[in-house]
Structures are given as C-alpha cells and as structure tokens.
C-alpha positions as a Python dict, from the first residue, in 0.01 Angstrom:
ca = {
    (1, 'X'): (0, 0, 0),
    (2, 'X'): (-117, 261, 306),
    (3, 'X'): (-479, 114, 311),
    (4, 'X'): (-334, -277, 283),
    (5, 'X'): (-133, -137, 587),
    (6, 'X'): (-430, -14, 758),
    (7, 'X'): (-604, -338, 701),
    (8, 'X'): (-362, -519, 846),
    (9, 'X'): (-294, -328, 1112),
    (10, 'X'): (-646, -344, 1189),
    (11, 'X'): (-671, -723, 1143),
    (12, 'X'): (-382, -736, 1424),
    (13, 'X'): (-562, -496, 1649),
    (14, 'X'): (-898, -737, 1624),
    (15, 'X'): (-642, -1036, 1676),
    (16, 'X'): (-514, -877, 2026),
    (17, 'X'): (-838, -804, 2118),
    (18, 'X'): (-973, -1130, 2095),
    (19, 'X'): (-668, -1316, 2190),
    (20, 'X'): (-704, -1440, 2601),
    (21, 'X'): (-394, -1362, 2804),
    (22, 'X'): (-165, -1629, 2896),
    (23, 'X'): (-190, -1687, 3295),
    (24, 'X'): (148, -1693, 3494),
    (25, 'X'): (204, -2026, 3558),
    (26, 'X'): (140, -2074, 3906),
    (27, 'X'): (354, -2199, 4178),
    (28, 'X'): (304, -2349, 4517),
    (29, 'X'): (545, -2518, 4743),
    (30, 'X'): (475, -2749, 5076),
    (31, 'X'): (541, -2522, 5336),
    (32, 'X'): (381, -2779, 5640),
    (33, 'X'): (372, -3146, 5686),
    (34, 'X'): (162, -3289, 5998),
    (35, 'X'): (128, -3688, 6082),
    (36, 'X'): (-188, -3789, 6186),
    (37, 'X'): (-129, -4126, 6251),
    (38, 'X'): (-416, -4408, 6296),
    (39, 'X'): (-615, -4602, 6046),
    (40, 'X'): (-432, -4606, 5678),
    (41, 'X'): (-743, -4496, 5549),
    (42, 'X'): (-921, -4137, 5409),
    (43, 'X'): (-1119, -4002, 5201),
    (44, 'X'): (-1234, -3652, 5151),
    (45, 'X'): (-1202, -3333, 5310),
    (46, 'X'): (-1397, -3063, 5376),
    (47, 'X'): (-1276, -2709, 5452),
    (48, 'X'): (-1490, -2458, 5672),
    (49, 'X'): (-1391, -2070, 5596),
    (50, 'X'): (-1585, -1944, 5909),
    (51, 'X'): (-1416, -2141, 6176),
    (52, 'X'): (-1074, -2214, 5958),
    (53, 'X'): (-1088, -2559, 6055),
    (54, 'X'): (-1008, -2844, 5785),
    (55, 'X'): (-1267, -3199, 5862),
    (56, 'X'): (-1061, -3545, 5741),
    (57, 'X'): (-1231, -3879, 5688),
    (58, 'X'): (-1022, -4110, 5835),
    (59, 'X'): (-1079, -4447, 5871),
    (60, 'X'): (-1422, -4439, 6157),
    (61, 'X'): (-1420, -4137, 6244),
    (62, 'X'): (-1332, -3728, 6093),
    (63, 'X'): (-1038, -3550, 6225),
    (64, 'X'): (-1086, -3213, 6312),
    (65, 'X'): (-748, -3002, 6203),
    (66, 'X'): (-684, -2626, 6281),
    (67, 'X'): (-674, -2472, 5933),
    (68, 'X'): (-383, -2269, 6029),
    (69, 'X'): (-138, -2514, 6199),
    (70, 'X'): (-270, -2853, 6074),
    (71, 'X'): (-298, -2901, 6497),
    (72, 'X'): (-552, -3209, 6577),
    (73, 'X'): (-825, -3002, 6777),
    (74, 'X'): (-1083, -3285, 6794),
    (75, 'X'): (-1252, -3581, 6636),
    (76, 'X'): (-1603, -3680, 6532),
    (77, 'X'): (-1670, -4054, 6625),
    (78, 'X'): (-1923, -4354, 6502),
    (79, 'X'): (-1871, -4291, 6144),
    (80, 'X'): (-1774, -4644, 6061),
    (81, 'X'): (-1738, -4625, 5656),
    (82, 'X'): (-1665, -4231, 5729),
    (83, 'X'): (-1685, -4017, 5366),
    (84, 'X'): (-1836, -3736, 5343),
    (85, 'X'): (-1862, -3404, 5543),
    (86, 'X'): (-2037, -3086, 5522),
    (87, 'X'): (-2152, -2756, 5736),
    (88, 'X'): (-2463, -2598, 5829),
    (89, 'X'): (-2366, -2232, 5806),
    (90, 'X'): (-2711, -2122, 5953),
    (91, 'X'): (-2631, -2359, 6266),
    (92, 'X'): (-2275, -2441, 6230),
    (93, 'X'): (-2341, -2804, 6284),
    (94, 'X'): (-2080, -3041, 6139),
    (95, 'X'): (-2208, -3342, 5891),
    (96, 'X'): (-2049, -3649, 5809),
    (97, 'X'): (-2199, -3982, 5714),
    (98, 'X'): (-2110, -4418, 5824),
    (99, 'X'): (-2159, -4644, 5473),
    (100, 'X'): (-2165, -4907, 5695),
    (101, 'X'): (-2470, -4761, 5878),
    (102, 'X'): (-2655, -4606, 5625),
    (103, 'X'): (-2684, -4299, 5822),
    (104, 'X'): (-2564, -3948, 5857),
    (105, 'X'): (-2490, -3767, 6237),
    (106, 'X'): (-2476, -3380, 6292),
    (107, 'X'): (-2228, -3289, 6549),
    (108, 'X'): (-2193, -3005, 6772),
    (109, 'X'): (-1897, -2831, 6661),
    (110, 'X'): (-1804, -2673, 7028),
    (111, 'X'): (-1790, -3038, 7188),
    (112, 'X'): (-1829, -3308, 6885),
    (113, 'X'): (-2061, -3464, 6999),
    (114, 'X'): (-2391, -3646, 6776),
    (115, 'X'): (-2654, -3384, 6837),
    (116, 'X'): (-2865, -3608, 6555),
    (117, 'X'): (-2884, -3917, 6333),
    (118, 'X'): (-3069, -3972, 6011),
    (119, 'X'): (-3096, -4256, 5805),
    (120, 'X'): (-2979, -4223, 5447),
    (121, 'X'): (-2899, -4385, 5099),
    (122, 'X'): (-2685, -4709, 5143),
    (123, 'X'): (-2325, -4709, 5077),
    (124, 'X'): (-2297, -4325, 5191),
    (125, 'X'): (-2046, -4150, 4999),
    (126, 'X'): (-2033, -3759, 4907),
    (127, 'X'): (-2251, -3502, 5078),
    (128, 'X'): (-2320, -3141, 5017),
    (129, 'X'): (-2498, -2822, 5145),
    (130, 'X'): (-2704, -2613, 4931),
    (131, 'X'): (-2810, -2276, 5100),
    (132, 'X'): (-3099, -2171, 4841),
    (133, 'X'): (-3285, -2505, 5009),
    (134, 'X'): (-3118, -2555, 5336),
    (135, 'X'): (-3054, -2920, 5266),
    (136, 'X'): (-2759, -3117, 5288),
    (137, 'X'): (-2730, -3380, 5006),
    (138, 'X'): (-2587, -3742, 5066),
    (139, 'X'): (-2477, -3979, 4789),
    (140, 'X'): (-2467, -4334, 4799),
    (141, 'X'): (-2264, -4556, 4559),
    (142, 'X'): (-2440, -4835, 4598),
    (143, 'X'): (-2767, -4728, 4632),
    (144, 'X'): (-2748, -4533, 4315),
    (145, 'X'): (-2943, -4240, 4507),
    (146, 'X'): (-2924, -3936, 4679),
    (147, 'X'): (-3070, -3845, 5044),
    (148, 'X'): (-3159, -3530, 5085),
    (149, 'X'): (-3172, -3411, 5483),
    (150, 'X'): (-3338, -3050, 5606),
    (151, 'X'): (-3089, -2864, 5832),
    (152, 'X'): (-3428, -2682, 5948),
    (153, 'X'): (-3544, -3005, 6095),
    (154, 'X'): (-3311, -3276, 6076),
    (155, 'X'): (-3526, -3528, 5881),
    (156, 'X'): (-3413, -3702, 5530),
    (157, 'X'): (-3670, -3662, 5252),
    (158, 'X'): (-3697, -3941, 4999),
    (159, 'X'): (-3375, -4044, 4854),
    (160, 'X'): (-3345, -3903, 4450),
    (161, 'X'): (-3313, -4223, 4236),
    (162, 'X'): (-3022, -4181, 3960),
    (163, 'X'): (-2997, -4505, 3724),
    (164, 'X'): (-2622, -4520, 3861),
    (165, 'X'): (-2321, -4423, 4094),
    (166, 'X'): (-2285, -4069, 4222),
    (167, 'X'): (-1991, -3946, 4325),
    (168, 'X'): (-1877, -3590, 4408),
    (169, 'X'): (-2182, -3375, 4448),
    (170, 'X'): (-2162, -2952, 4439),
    (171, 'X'): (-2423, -2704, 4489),
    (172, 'X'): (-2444, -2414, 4327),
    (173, 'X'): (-2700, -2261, 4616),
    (174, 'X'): (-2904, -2128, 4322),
    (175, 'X'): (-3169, -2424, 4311),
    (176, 'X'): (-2947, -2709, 4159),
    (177, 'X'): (-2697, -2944, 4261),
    (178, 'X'): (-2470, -3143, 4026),
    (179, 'X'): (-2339, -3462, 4060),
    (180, 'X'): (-2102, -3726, 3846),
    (181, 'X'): (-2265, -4020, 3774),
    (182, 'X'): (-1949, -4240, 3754),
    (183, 'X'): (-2061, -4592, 3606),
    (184, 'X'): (-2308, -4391, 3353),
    (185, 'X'): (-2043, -4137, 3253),
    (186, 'X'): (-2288, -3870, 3266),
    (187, 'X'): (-2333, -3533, 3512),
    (188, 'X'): (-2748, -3495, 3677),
    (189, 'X'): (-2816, -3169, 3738),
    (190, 'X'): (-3098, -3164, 4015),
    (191, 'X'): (-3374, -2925, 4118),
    (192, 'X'): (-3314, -2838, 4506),
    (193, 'X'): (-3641, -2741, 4519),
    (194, 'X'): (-3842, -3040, 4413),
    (195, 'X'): (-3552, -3319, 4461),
    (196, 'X'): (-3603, -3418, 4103),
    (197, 'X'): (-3348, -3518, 3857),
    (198, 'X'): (-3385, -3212, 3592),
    (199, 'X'): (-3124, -3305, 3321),
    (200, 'X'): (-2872, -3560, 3222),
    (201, 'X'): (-2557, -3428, 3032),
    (202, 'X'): (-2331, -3716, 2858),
    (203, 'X'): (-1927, -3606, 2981),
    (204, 'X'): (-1786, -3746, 2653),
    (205, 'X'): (-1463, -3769, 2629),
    (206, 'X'): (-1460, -3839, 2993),
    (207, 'X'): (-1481, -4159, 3135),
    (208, 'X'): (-1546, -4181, 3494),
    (209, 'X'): (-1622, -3854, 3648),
    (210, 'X'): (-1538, -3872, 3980),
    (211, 'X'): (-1409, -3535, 4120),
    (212, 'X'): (-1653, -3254, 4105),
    (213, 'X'): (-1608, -2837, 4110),
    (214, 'X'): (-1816, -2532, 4032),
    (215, 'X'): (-1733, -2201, 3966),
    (216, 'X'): (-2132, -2079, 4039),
    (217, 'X'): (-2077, -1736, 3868),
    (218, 'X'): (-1964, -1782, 3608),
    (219, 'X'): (-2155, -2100, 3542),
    (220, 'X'): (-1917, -2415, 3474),
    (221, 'X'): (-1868, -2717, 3632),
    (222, 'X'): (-1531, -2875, 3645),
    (223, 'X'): (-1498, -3283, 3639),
    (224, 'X'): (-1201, -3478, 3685),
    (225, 'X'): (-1243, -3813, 3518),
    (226, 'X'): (-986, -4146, 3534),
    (227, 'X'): (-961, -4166, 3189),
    (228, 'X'): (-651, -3838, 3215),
    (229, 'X'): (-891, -3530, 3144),
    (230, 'X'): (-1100, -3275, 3314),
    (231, 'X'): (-1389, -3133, 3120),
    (232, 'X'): (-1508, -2799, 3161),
    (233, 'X'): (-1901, -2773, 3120),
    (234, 'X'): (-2174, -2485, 3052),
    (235, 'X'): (-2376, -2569, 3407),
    (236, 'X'): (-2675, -2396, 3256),
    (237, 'X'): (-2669, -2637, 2914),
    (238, 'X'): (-2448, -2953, 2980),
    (239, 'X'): (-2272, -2822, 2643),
    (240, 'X'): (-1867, -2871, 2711),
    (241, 'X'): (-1649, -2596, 2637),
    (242, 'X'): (-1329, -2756, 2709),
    (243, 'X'): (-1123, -3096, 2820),
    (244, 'X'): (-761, -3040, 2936),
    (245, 'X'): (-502, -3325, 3065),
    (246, 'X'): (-473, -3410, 3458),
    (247, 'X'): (-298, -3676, 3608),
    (248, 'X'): (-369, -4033, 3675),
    (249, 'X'): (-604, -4194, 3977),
    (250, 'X'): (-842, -3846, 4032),
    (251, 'X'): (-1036, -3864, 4330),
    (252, 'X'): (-1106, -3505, 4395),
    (253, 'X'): (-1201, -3160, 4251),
    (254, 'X'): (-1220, -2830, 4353),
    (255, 'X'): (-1245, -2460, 4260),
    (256, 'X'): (-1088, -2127, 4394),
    (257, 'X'): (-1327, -1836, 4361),
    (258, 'X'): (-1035, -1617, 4464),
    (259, 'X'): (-801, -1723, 4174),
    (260, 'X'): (-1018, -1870, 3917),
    (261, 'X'): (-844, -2191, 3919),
    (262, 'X'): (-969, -2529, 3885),
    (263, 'X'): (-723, -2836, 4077),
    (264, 'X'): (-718, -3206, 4062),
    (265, 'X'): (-546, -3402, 4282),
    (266, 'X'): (-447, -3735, 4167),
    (267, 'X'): (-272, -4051, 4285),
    (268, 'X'): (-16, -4070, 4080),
    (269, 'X'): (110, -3779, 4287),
    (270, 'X'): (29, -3474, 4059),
    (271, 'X'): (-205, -3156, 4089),
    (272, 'X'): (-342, -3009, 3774),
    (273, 'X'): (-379, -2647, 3822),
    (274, 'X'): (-661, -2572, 3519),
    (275, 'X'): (-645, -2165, 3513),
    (276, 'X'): (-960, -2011, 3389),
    (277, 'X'): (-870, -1732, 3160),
    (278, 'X'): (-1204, -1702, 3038),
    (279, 'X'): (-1553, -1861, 3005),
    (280, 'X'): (-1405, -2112, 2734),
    (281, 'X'): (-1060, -2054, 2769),
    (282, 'X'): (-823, -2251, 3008),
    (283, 'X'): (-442, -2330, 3085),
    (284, 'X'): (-315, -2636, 3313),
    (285, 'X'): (25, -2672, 3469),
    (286, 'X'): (55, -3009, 3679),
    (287, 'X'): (212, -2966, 3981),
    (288, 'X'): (440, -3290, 4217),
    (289, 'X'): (289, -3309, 4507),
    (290, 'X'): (302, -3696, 4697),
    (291, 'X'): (196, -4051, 4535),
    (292, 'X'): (-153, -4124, 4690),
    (293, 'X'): (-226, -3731, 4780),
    (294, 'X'): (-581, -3803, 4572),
    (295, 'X'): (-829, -3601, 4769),
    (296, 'X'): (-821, -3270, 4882),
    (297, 'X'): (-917, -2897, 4998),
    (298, 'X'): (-906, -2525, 4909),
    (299, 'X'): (-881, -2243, 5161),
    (300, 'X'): (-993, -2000, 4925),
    (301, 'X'): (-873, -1687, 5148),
    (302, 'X'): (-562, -1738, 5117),
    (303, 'X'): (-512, -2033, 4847),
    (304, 'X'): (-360, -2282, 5037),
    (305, 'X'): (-464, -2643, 4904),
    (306, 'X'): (-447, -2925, 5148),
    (307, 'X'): (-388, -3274, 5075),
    (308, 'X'): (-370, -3639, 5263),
    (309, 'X'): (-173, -3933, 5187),
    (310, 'X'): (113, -4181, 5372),
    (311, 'X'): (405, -4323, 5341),
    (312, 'X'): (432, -4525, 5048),
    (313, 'X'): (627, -4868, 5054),
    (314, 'X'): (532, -5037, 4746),
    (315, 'X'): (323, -4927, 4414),
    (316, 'X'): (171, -5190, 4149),
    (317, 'X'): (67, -5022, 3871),
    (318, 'X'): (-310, -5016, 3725),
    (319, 'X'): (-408, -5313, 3555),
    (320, 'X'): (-566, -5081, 3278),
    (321, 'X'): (-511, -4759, 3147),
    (322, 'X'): (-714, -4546, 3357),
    (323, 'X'): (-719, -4758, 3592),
    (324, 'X'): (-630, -4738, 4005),
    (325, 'X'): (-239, -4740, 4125),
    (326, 'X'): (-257, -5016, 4422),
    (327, 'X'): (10, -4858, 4706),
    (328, 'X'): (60, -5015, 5025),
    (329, 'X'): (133, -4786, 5333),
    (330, 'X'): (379, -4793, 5622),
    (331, 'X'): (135, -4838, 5919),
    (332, 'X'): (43, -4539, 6116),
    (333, 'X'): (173, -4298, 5824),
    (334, 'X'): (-117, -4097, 5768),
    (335, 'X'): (-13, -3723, 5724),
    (336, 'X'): (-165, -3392, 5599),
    (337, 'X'): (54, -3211, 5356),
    (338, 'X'): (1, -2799, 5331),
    (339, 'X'): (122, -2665, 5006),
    (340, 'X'): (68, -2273, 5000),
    (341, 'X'): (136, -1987, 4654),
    (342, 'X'): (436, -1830, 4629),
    (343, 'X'): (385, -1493, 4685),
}
C-alpha cells in the first residue's frame, strides 16, 4: 500500500508538472471614445511605438491620431482606395498605399507631405516592413502579388506572384514574411532576401484567412479566418498546433509581445483574446466591444487595443455562414474606440 502511494503520488507530481496554468481571464474596458467624422469608410490601422501615434485608413486619405488622446494631429492625402500603412524605423517615413492608383507614397512624418511615389501591385491592400531586408511589402488582392519597395532607395522590385489573394502580411524581420492567401486557404511564407515564395502551408480547418499575427520568438503565426476559428501555426513548419473559436466577420489580427496574447477583432462586435500559455497551449475569452469594430491595433507598452467603427443603423445578416454582416452607418459617424486592461 506505501509504494502504490508513492506511485501515485508521483504520477500526480508528473501530472502538475506537465499541466499549463490556467491564464486569468483578462479584462479590458473602453476608457475613450473619439469621432472622427468624414467618409464611412476604414480599413486598417497601424500603430507606431516610437512616435505613439496611431495611422487610420479612412476613406482617401490616413488619419494621423495621437496615441495617447485619440487627438487628430494630421492627415496623409491622395490615397484614393487608402489600405495599408507602415513605418520606416531607419527613416521614420510613413507608408500607405491608393488601390485605385496602383501605387504606394512615403510621407514625411513632421509635415505629411509625399516625399515619394512608387508604383505597385494592383488592387493595393496590406503592407508591411521587414527590418532584416529593409523592404516594405505591399499586397494586392487583385493582382494576386506582392510589391516589394527598398526603404534604402525608394524603388519597387518585381512584384512576388502568389496563385491567389493576399491579405494581412507580417514580418518576422528574420528573412521571411507571411501572408494569408485568402481565396487559396493557404499561408506563403516568403524569403525577404530573394522575394521568392519559399513554402505553402494548407490552414485547414480554416477557411479564409484574413487577419494575420506573429509572435517572432517564439515562432507561431496567428490567423483569424471567417469560417469562426483562429489557428495557431509552427512558423518554422506550417504544422498547426492549435484552432480556437473567434467571432464572426474577422478582418484583423494582432499579437502583444508584452502579454502573450493573440486578439481578433470581428464584426459581429466581439474580440477574442487567445492567451498563449505555452508553445501549444492556448485559452480565449471573447470580449463586446462595438458591431463593425473589425480592424484594429495594439500598443504593446501599455496594452491598450484600438478599434474603428460607426454608428450602426441597420444590420442584415450574412447570406452564409461565414459570411459578411452588411451594416449601414449614420453619416459622418466614424469614431475610434480605446479599450485599455484593468489594472
């Protein structure tokens, strides 16, 4: 009986030992709400750590929002089709890219003002910066390509051919960049420093990746797909290690290096917190936030998530499961909303 004891108390020690702790459910609250006004019309956002400023698509043009107050402090203009935005750190120049023009324009961030314009892919969508090759990535929808540009000189190379739709791209300022091929259901992982497609990983059971995060050390990429999950992958091997539940009508990913947490913010009006206890262990908590808040941004200094979306006055549902909630707006009721962690 005293050595089936001491196997069993050994068998619970090994259990303990092995067994990942559960992560405090986290909790944020709206603490700011700031109306922007203008066109009823965004997409993503980009947030820059060294100047604590937050970059909006909206409609033509990017707002340019004081990370602290949400205060308009500028705007970058002749972005018709405005998407995506990045920064130079090396030069602090702001990018941001027109579909309509096929191009992308660096701007001055003292006076925002085009200091440079480069063609790119058509149908300009997500961009990127990788620091290992000092490039800033552009994808385009309908071109089915990517458009690589050299901050060093300010010149596209020749646009990366992908078989299908990219959407969100990341870096992981290593040598590759990752990006969701949406209509292919698939992620391309792509050598910075040849602009070459290097692998294709199938996202199974996901079904149109569209939001994209990384958490570069310890190697996995985070998709958020309109099918209802977000898959967790090995960023080294494509294998997936785990697919948890988020909310419907994803448009946007992102990670917090601070907290190890994963977020997707969906249209339905939901953010899925995904907690990363370890390597291939995970926890999600959904979150209300507003219907339409579908793209955001992490300040990962202090954890505050920021979100855009307007006044909602009526909702038809998708036509399919998975499919896109159709809300019309009150005009002129654009607004950021600031939800911050309970301390």
């Amino acid at each position: 009986m005293k050595f089936l004891s001491l196997l069993g108390a050994l068998s619970l020690a090994m259990l303990a030992a092995n067994t990942v702790p559960a992560q405090a459910q986290p909790q944020y609250k709206l603490t700011k709400t700031v109306t922007l006004g203008g066109a009823i019309k965004w997409d993503y956002l980009h947030f820059d750590a060294a100047t604590d400023r937050l970059y909006v698509s909206h409609g033509d043009v990017v707002d340019v929002l004081n990370g602290k107050t949400g205060a308009k402090i500028g705007e970058l203009r002749g972005l018709p089709g405005s998407h995506g935005i990045t920064v130079d750190p090396a030069s602090g120049l702001v990018y941001a890219d027109s579909a309509k023009n096929n191009q992308a324009i660096a701007f001055d961030p003292k006076n925002f003002k085009p200091v440079a314009t480069m063609p790119v892919v058509r149908d300009a969508d997500g961009m990127a910066y990788d620091a290992r090759s000092r490039q800033i990535f552009v994808a385009g929808g309908d071109g089915k390509a990517i458009t690589p540009i050299s901050t060093v000189t300010q010149k596209p190379a020749p646009d990366i051919a992908l078989g299908g739709s990219p959407e969100f791209l990341v870096a992981d300022d290593a040598g590759s960049l990752y990006a969701n091929i949406n209509d292919k259901n698939e992620i391309v992982r792509i050598d910075t420093k040849t602009n070459t497609v290097a692998a294709r990983w199938p996202v199974t059971p996901c079904e149109s990746p569209t939001g994209l995060a990384i958490d570069a050390k310890n190697r996995l990429l985070f998709s958020s797909c309109h099918s209802g999950v977000m898959i967790v992958m090995n960023a080294d091997t494509g294998k997936i290690v785990a697919s948890l539940p988020i909310g419907n009508g994803t448009d946007a990913a992102a990670f917090d290096v601070t907290t190890h947490q994963a977020f997707s913010s969906n249209a339905d009006g939901t953010l899925n917190v995904i907690g990363e206890t370890s390597t291939t262990a995970f926890t999600e908590v959904s979150i209300p936030t507003a219907k339409a808040a579908r793209t955001m941004a992490v300040n990962p200094a202090t954890g505050r998530i920021y979100l855009i979306t307007a006044t909602v006055i009526s909702t038809t549902p998708p036509a399919i499961p998975g499919g896109r909630i159709h809300y019309v707006f009150a005009p002129g009721s654009v607004k950021l909303l600031i939800f911050d962690p309970v301390k």
